[in-house]
C-alpha positions in Angstrom: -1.2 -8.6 -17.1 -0.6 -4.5 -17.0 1.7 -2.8 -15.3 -0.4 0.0 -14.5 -1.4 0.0 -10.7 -4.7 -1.4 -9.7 -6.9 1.2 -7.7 -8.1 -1.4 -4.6 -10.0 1.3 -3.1 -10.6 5.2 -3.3 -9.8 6.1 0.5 -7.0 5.2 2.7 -6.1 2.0 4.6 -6.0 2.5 8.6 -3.7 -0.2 9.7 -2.9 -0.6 13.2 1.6 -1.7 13.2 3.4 -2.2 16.1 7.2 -0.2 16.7 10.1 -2.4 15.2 7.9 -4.7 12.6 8.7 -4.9 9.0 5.6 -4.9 6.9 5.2 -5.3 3.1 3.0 -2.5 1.2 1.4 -3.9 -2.0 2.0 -0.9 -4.7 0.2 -3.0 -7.4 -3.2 -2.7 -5.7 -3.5 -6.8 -6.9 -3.7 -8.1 -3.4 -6.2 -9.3 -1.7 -4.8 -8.6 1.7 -4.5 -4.8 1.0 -3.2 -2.9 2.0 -0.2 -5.5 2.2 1.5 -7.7 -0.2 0.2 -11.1 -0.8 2.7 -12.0 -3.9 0.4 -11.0 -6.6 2.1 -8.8 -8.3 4.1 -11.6 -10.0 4.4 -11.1 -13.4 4.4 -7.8 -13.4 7.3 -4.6 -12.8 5.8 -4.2 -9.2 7.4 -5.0 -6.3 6.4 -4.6 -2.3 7.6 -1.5 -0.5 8.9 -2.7 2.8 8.7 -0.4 5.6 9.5 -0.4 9.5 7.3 1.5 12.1 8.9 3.6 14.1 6.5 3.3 16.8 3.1 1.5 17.3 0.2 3.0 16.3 -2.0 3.9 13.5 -0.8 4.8 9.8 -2.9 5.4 7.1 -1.5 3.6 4.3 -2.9 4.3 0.9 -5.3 2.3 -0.9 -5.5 4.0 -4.6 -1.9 3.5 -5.2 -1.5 6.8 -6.6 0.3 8.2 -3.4 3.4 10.5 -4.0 4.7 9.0 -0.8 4.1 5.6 -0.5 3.1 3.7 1.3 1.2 6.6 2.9 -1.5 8.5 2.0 -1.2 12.2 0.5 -5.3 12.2 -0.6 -4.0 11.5 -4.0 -7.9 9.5 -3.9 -9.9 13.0 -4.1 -9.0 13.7 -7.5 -10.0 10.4 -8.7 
């Protein structure tokens, strides 16, 4: 299996979170609940990137995995 990131998709993730909530950011693009961790990067150097919301509402998480600031999306995806 490579350790490169998978690209899941070339725009970002709008995920709804609610203030308080731990969620679980898949940075190996692998899952298939994206843009969230589903354990698939086993076997690999990737981990999740857990973050809290600081208040509910909607992020824009990104979905190429090429983000300078994960989990959130810097439109690293326009110069794919």
């Amino acid at each position: 299996m490579s350790d490169e990131a998978v690209i899941a998709q070339k725009s970002p993730c709008a995920v709804e979170v609610t203030e308080g909530q731990t969620y679980y950011y898949c940075s190996c693009g692998r899952s298939q609940k994206q843009p969230f961790c589903d354990g698939s990067h086993r076997g690999t150097d990737f981990t999740p990137q857990p973050f809290t919301a600081e208040k509910s509402e909607t992020l824009y998480l990104c979905g190429c995995k090429q983000t300078a600031n994960p989990p959130f999306c810097d439109g690293s995806h326009k110069n794919l």
